[in-house]
mmCIF file of the N, C-alpha and C atoms, coordinates in Angstrom:
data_MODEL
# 
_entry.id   MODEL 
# 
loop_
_atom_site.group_PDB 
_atom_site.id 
_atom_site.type_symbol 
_atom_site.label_atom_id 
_atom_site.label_alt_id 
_atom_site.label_comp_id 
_atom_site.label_asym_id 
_atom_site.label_entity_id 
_atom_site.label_seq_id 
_atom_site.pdbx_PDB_ins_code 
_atom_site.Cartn_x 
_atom_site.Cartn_y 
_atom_site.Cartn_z 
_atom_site.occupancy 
_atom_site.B_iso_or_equiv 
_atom_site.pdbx_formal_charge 
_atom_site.auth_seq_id 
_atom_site.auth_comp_id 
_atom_site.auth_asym_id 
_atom_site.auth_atom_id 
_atom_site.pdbx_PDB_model_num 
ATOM 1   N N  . UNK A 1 1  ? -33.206 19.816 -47.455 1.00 0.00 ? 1  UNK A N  1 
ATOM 2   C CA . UNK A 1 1  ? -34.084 19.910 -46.301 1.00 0.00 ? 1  UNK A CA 1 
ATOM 3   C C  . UNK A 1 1  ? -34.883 18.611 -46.177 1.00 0.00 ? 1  UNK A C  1 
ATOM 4   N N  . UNK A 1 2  ? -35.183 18.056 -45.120 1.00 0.00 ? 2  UNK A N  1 
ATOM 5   C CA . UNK A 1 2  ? -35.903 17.001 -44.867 1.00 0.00 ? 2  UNK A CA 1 
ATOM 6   C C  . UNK A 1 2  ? -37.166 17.293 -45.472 1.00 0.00 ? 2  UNK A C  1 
ATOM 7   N N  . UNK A 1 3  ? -38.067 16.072 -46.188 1.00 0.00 ? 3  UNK A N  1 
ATOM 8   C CA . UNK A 1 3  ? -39.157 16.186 -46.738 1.00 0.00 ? 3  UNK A CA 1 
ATOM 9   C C  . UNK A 1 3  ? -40.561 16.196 -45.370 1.00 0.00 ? 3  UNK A C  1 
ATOM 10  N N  . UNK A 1 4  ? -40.406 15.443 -44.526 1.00 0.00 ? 4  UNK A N  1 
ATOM 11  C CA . UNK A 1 4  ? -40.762 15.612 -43.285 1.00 0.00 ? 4  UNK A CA 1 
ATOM 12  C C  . UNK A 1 4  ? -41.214 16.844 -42.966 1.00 0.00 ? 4  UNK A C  1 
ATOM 13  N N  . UNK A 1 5  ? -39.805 17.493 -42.901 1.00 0.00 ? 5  UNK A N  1 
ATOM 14  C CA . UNK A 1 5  ? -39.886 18.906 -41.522 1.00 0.00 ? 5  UNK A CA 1 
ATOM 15  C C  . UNK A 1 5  ? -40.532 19.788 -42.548 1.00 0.00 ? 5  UNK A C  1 
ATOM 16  N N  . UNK A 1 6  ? -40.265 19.830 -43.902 1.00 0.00 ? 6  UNK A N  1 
ATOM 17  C CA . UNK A 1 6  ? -41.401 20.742 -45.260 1.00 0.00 ? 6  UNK A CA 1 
ATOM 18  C C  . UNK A 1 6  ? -42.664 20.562 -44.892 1.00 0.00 ? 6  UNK A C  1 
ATOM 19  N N  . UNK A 1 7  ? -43.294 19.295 -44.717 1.00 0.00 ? 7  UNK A N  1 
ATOM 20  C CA . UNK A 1 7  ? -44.452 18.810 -45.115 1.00 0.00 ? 7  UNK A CA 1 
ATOM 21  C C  . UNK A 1 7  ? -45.218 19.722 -43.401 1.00 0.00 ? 7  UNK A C  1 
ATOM 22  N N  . UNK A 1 8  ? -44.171 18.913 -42.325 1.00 0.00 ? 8  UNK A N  1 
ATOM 23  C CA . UNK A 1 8  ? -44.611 19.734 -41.046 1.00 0.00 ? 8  UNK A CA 1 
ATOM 24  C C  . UNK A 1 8  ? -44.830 21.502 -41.259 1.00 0.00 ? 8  UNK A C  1 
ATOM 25  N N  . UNK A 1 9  ? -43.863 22.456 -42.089 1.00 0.00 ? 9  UNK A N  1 
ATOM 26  C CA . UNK A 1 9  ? -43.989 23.633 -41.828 1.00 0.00 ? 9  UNK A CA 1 
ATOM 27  C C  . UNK A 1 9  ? -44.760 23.953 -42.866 1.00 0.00 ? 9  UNK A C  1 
ATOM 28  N N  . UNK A 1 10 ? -45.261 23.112 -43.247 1.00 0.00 ? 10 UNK A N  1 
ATOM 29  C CA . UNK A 1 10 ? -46.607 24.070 -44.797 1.00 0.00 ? 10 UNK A CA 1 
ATOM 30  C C  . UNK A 1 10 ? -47.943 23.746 -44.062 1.00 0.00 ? 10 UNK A C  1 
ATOM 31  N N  . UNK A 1 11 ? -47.703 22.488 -42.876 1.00 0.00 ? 11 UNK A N  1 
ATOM 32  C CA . UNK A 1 11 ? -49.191 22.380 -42.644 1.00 0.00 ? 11 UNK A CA 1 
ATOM 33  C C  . UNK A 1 11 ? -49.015 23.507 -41.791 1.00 0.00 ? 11 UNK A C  1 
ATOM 34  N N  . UNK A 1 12 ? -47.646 24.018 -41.105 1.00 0.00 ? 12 UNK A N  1 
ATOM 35  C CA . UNK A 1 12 ? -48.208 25.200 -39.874 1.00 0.00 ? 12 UNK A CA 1 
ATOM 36  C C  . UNK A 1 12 ? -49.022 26.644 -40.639 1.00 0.00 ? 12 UNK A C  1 
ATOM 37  N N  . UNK A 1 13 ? -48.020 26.472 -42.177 1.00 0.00 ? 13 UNK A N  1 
ATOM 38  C CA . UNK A 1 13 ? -48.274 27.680 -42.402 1.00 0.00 ? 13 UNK A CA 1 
ATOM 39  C C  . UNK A 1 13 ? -50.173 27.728 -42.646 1.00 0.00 ? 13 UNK A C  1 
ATOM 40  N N  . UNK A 1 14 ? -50.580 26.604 -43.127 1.00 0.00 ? 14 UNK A N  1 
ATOM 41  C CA . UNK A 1 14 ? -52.201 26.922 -43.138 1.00 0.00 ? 14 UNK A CA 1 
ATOM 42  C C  . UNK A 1 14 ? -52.893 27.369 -42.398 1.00 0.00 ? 14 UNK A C  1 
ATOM 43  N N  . UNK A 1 15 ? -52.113 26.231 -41.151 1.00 0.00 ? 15 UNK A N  1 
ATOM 44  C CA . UNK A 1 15 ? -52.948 26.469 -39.780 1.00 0.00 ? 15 UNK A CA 1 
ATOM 45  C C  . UNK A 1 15 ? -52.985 28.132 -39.227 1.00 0.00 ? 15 UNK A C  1 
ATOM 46  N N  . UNK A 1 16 ? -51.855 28.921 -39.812 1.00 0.00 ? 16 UNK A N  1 
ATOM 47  C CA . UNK A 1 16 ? -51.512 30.191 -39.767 1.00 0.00 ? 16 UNK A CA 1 
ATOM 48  C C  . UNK A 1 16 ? -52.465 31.038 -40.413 1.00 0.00 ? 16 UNK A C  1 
ATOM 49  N N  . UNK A 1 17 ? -52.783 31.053 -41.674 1.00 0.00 ? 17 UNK A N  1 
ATOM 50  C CA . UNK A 1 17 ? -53.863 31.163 -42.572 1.00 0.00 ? 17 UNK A CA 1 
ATOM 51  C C  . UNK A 1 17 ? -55.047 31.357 -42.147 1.00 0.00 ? 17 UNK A C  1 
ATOM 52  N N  . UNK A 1 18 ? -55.550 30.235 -41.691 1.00 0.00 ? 18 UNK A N  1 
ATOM 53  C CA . UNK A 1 18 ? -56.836 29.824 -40.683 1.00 0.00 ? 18 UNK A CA 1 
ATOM 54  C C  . UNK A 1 18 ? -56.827 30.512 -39.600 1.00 0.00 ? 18 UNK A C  1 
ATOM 55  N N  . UNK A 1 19 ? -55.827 30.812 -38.957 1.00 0.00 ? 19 UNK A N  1 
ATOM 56  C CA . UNK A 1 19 ? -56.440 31.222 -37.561 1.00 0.00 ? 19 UNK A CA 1 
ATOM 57  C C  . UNK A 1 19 ? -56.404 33.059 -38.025 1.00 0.00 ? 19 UNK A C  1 
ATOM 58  N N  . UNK A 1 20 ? -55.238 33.074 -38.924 1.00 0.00 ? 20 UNK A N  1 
ATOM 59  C CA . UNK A 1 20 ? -56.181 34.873 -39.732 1.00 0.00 ? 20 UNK A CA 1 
ATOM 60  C C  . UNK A 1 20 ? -57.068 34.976 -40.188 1.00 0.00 ? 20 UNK A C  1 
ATOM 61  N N  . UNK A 1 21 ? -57.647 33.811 -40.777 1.00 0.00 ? 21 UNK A N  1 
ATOM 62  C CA . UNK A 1 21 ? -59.172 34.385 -41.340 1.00 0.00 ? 21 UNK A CA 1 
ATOM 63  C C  . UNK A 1 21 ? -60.167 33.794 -40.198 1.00 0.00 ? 21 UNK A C  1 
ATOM 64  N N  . UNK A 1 22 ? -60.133 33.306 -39.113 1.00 0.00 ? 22 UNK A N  1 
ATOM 65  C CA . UNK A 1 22 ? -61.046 32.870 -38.199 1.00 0.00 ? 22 UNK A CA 1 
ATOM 66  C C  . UNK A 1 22 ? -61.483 34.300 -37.637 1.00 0.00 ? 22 UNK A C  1 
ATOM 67  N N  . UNK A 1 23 ? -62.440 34.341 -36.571 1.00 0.00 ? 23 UNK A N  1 
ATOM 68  C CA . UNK A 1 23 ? -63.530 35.548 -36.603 1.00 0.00 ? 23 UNK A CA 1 
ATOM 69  C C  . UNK A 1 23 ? -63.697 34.940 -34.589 1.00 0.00 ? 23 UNK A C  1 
ATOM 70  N N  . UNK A 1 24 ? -63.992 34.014 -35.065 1.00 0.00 ? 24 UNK A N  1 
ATOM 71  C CA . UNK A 1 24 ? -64.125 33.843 -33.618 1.00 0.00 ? 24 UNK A CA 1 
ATOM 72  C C  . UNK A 1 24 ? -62.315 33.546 -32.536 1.00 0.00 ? 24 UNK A C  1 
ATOM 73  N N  . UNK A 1 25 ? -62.331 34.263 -31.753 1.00 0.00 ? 25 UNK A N  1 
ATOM 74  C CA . UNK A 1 25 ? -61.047 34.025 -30.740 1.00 0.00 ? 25 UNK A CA 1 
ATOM 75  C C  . UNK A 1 25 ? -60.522 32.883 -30.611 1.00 0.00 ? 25 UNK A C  1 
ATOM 76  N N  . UNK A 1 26 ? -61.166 32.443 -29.599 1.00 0.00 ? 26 UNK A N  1 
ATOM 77  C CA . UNK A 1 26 ? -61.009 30.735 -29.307 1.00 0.00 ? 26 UNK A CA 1 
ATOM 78  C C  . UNK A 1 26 ? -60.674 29.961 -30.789 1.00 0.00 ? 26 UNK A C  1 
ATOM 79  N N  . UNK A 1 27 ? -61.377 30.099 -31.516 1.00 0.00 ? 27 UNK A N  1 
ATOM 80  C CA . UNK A 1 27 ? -60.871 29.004 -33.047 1.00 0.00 ? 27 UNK A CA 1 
ATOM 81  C C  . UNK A 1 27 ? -59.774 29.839 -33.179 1.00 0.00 ? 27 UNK A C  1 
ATOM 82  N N  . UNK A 1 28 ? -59.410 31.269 -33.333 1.00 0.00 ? 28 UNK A N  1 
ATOM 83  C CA . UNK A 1 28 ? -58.114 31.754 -33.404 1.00 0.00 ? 28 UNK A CA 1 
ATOM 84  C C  . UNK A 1 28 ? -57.006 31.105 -32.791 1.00 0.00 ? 28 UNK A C  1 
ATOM 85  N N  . UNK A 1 29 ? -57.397 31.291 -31.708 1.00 0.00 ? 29 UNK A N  1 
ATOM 86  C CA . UNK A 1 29 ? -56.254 30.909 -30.738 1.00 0.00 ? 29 UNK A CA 1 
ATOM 87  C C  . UNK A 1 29 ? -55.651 29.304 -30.953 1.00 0.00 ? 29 UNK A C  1 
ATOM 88  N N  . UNK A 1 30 ? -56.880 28.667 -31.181 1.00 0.00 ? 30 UNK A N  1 
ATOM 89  C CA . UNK A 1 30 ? -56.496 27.016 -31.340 1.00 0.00 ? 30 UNK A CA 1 
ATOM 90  C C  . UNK A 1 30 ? -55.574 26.784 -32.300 1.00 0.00 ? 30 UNK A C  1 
ATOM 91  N N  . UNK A 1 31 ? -56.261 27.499 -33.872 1.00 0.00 ? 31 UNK A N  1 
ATOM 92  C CA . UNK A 1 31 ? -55.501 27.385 -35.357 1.00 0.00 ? 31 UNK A CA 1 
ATOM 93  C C  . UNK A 1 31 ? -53.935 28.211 -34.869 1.00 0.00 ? 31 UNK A C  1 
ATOM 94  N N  . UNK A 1 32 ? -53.528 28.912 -33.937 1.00 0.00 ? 32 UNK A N  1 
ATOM 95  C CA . UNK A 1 32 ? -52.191 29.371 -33.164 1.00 0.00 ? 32 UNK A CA 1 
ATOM 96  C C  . UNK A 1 32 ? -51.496 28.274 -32.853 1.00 0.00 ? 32 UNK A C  1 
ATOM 97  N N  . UNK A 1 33 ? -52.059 27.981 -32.261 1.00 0.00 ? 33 UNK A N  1 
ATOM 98  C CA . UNK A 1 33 ? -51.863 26.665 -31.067 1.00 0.00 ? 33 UNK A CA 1 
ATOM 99  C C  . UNK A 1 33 ? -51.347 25.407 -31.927 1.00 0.00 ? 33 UNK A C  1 
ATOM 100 N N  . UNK A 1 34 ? -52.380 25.304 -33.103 1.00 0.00 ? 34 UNK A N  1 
ATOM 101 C CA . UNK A 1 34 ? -51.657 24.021 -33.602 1.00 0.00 ? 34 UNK A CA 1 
ATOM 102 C C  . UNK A 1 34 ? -51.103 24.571 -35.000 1.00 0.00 ? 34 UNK A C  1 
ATOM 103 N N  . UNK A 1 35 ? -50.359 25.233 -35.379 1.00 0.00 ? 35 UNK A N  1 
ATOM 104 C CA . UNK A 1 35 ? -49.658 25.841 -36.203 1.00 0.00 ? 35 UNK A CA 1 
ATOM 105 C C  . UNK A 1 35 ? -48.266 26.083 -35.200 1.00 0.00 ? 35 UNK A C  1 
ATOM 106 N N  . UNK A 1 36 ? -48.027 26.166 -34.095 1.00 0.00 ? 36 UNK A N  1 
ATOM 107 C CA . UNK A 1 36 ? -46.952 26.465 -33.092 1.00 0.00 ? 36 UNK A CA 1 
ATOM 108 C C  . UNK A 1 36 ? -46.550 24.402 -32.839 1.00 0.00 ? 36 UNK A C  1 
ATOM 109 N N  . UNK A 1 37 ? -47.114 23.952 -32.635 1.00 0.00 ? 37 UNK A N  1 
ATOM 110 C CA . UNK A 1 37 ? -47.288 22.430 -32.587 1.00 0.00 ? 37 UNK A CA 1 
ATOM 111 C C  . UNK A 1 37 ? -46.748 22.001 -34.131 1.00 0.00 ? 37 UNK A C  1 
ATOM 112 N N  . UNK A 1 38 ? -47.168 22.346 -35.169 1.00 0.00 ? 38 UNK A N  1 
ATOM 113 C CA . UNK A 1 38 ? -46.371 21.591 -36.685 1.00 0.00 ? 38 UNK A CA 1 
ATOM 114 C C  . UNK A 1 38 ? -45.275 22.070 -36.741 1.00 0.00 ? 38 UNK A C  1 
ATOM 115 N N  . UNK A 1 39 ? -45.024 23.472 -36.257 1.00 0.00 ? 39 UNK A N  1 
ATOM 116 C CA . UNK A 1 39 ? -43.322 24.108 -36.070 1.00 0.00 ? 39 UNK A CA 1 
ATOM 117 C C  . UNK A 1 39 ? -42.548 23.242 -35.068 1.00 0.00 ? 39 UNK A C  1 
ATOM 118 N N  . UNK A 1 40 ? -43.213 22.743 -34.305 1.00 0.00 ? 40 UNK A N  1 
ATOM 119 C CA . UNK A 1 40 ? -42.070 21.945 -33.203 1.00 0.00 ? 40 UNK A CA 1 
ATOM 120 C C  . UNK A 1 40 ? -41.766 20.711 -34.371 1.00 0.00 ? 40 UNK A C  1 
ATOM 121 N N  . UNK A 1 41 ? -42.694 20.293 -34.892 1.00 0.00 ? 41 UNK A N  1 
ATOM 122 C CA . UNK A 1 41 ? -42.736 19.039 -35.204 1.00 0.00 ? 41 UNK A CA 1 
ATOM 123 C C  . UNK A 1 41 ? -41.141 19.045 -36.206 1.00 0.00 ? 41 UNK A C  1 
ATOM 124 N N  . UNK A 1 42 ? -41.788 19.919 -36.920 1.00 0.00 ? 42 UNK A N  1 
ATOM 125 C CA . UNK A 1 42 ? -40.594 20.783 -38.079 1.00 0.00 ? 42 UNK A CA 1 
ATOM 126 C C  . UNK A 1 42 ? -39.163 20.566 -37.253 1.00 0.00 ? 42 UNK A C  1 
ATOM 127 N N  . UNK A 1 43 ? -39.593 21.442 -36.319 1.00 0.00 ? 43 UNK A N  1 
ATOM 128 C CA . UNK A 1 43 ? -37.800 21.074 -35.801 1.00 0.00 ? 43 UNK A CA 1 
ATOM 129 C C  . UNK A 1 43 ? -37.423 20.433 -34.994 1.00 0.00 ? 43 UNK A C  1 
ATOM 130 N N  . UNK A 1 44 ? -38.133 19.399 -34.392 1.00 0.00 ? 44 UNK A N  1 
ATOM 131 C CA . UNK A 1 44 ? -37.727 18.203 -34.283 1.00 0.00 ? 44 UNK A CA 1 
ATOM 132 C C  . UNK A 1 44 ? -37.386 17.343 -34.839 1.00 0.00 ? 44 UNK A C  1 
ATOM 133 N N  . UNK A 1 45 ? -38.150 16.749 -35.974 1.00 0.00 ? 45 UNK A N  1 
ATOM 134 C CA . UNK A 1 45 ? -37.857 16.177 -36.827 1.00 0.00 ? 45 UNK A CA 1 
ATOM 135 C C  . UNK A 1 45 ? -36.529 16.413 -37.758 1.00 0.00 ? 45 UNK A C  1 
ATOM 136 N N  . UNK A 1 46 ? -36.108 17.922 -37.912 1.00 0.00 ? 46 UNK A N  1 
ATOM 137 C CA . UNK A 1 46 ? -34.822 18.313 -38.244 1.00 0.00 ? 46 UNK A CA 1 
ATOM 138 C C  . UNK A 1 46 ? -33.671 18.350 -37.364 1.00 0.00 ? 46 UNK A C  1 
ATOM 139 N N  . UNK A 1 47 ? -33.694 18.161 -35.966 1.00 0.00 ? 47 UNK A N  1 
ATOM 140 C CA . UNK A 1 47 ? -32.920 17.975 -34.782 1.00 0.00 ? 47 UNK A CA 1 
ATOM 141 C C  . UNK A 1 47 ? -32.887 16.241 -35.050 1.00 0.00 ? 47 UNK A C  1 
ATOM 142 N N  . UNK A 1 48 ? -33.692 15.603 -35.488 1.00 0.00 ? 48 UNK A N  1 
ATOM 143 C CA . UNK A 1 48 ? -33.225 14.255 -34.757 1.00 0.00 ? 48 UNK A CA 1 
ATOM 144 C C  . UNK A 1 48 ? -32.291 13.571 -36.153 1.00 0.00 ? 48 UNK A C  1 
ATOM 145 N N  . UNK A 1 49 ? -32.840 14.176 -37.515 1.00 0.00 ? 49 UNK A N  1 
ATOM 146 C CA . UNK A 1 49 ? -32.233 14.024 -38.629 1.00 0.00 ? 49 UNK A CA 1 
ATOM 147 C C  . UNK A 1 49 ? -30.348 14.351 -38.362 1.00 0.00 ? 49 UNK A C  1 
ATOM 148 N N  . UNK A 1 50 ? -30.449 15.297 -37.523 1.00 0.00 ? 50 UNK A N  1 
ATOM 149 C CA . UNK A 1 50 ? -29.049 15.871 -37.320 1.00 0.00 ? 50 UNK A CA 1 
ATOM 150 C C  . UNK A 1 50 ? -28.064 15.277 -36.967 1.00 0.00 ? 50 UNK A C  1 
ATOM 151 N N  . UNK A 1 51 ? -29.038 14.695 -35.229 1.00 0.00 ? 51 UNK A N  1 
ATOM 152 C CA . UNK A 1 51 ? -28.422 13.865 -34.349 1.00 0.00 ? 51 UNK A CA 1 
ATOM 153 C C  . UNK A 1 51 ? -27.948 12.146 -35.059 1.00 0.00 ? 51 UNK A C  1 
ATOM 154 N N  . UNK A 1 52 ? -29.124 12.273 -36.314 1.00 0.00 ? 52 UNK A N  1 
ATOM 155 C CA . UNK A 1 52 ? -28.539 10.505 -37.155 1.00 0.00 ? 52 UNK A CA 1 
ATOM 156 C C  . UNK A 1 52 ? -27.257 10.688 -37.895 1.00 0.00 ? 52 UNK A C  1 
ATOM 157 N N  . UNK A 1 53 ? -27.374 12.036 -38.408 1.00 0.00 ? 53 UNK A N  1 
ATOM 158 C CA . UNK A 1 53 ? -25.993 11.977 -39.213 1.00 0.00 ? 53 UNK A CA 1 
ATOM 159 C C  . UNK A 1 53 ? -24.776 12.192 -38.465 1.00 0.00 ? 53 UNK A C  1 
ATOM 160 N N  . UNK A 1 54 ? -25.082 12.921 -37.616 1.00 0.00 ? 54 UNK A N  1 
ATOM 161 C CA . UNK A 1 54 ? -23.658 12.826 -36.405 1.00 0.00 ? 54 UNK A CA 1 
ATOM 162 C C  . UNK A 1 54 ? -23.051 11.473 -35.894 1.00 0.00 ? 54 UNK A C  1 
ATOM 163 N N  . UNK A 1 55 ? -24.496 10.342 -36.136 1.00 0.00 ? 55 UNK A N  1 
ATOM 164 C CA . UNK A 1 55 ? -24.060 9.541  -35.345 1.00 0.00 ? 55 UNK A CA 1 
ATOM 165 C C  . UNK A 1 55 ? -23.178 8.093  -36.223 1.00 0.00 ? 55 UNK A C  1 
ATOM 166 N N  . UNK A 1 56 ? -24.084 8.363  -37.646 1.00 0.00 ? 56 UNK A N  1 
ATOM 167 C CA . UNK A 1 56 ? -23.334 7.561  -38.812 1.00 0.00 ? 56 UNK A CA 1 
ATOM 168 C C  . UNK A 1 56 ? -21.877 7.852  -39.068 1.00 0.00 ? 56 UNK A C  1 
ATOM 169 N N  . UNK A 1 57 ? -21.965 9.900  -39.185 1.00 0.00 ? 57 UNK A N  1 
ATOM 170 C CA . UNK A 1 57 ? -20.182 10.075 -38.972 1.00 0.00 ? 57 UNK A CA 1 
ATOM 171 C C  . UNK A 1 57 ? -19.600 9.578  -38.000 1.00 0.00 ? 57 UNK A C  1 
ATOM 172 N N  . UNK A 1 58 ? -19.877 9.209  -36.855 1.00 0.00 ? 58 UNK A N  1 
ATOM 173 C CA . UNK A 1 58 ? -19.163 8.601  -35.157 1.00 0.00 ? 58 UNK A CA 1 
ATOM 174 C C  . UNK A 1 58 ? -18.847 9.634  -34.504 1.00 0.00 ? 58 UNK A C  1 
ATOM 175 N N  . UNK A 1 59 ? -20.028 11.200 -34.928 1.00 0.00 ? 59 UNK A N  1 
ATOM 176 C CA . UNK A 1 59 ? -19.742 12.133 -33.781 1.00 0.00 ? 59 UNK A CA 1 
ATOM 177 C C  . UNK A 1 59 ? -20.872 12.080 -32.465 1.00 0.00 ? 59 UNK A C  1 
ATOM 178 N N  . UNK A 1 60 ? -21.727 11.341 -32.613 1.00 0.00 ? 60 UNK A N  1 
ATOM 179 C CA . UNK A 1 60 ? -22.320 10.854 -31.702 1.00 0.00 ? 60 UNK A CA 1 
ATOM 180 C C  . UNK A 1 60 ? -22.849 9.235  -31.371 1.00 0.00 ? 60 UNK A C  1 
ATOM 181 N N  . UNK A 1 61 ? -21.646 8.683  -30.953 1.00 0.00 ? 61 UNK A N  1 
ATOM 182 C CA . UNK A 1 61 ? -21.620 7.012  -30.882 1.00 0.00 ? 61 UNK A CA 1 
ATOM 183 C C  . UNK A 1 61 ? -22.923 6.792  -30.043 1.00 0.00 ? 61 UNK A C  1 
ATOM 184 N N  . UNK A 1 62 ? -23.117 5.595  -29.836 1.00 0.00 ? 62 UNK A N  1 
ATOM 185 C CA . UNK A 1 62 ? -24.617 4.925  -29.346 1.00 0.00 ? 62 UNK A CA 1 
ATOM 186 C C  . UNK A 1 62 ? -24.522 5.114  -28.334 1.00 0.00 ? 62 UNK A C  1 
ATOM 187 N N  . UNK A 1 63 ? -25.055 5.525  -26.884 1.00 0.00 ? 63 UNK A N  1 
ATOM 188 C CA . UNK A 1 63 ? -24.589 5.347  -25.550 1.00 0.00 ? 63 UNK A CA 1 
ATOM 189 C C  . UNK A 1 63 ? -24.295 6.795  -25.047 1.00 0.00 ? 63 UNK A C  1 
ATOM 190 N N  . UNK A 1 64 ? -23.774 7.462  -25.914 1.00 0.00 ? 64 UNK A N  1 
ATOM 191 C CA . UNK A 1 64 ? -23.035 8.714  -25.498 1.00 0.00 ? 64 UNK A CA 1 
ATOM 192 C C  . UNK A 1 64 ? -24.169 9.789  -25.127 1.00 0.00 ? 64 UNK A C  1 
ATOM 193 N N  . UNK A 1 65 ? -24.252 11.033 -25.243 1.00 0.00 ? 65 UNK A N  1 
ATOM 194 C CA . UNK A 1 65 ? -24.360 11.972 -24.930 1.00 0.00 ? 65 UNK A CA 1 
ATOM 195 C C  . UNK A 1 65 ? -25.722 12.127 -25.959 1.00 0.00 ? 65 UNK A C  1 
ATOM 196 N N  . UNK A 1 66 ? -25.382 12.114 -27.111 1.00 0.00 ? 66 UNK A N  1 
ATOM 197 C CA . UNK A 1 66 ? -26.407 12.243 -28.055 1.00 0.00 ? 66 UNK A CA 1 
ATOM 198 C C  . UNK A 1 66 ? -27.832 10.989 -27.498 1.00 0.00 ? 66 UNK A C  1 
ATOM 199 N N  . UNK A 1 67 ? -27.646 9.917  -27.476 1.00 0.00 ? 67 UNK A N  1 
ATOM 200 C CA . UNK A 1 67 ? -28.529 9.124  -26.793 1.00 0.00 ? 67 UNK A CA 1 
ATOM 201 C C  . UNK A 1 67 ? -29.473 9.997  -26.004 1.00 0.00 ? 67 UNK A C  1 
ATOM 202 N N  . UNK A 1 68 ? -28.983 10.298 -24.946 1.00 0.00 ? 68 UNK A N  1 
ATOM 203 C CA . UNK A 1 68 ? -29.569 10.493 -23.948 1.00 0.00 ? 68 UNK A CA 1 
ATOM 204 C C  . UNK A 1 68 ? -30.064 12.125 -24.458 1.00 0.00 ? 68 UNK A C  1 
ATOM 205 N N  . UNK A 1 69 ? -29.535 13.185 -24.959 1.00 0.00 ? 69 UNK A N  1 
ATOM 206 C CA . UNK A 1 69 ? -29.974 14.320 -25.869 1.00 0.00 ? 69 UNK A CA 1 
ATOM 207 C C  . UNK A 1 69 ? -31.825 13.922 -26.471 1.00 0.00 ? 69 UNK A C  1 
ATOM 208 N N  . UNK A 1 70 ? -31.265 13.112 -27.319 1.00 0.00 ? 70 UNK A N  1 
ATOM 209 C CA . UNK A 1 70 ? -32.876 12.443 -27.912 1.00 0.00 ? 70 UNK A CA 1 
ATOM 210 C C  . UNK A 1 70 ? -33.643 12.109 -26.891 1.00 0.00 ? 70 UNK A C  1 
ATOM 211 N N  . UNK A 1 71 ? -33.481 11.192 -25.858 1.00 0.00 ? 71 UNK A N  1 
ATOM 212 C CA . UNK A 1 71 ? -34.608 10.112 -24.870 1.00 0.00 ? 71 UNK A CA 1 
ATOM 213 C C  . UNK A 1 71 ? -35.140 11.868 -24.261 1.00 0.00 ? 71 UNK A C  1 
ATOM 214 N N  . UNK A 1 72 ? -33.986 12.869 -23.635 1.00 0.00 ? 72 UNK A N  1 
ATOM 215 C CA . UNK A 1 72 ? -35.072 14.090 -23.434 1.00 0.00 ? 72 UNK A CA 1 
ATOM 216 C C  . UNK A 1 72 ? -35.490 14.923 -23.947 1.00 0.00 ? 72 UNK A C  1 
ATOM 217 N N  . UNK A 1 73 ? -35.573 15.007 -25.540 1.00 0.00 ? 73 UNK A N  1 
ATOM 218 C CA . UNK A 1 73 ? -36.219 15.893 -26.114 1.00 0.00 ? 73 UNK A CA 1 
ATOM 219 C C  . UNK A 1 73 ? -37.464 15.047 -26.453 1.00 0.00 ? 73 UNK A C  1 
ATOM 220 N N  . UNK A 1 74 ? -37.484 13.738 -26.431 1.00 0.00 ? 74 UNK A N  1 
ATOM 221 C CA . UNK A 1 74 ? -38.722 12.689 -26.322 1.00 0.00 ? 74 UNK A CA 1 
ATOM 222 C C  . UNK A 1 74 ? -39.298 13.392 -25.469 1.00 0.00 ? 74 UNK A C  1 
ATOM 223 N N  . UNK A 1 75 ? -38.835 13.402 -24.411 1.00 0.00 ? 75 UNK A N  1 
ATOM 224 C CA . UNK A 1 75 ? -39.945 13.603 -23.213 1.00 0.00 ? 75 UNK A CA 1 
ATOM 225 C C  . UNK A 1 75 ? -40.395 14.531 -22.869 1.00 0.00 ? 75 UNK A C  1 
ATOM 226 N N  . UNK A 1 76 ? -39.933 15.702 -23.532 1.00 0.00 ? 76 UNK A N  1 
ATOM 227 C CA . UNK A 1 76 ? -40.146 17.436 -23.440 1.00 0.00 ? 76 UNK A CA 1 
ATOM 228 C C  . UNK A 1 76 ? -41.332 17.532 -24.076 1.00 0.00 ? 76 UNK A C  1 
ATOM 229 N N  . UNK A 1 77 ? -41.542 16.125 -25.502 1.00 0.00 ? 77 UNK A N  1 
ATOM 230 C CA . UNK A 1 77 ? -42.903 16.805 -26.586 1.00 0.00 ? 77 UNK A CA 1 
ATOM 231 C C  . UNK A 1 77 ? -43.798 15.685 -26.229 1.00 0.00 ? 77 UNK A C  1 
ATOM 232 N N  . UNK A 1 78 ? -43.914 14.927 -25.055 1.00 0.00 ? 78 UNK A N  1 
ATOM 233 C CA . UNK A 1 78 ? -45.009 14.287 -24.869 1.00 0.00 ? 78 UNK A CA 1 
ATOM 234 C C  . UNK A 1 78 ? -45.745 15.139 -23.644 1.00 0.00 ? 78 UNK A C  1 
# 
């Protein structure tokens, strides 16, 4: 497993933690919010790991399909 996408899903799991022991809503909801945000990160970071090794094997050459795959999942998490 990528050391990355670990490091991303242990911080969600705190943030998970936190927003169960929070008391007030709003801080609930936030510690949700960015615990749902380290999970993307998680699997993004494991999607783009994917898309490198596909592309070292030559199942996704430079230019192709995979390229352009990445430039819009860029633009989905900004």
């Amino acid at each position: 497993m990528n050391v990355q996408a670990t490091y991303y899903r242990r911080r969600a799991i705190v943030a998970r933690q936190s927003a169960a022991a929070a008391m007030d809503p709003s801080v609930k909801a936030a510690f949700a919010e960015v615990a749902s945000h380290w999970l993307g990160l998680a699997e993004h970071t494991e999607w783009l790991q994917s898309m490198q090794r596909g592309s070292i094997r030559g199942d996704g050459g430079s230019g192709g399909s995979g390229e352009m795959a990445t430039v819009e999942a860029i633009r989905r998490f900004r």
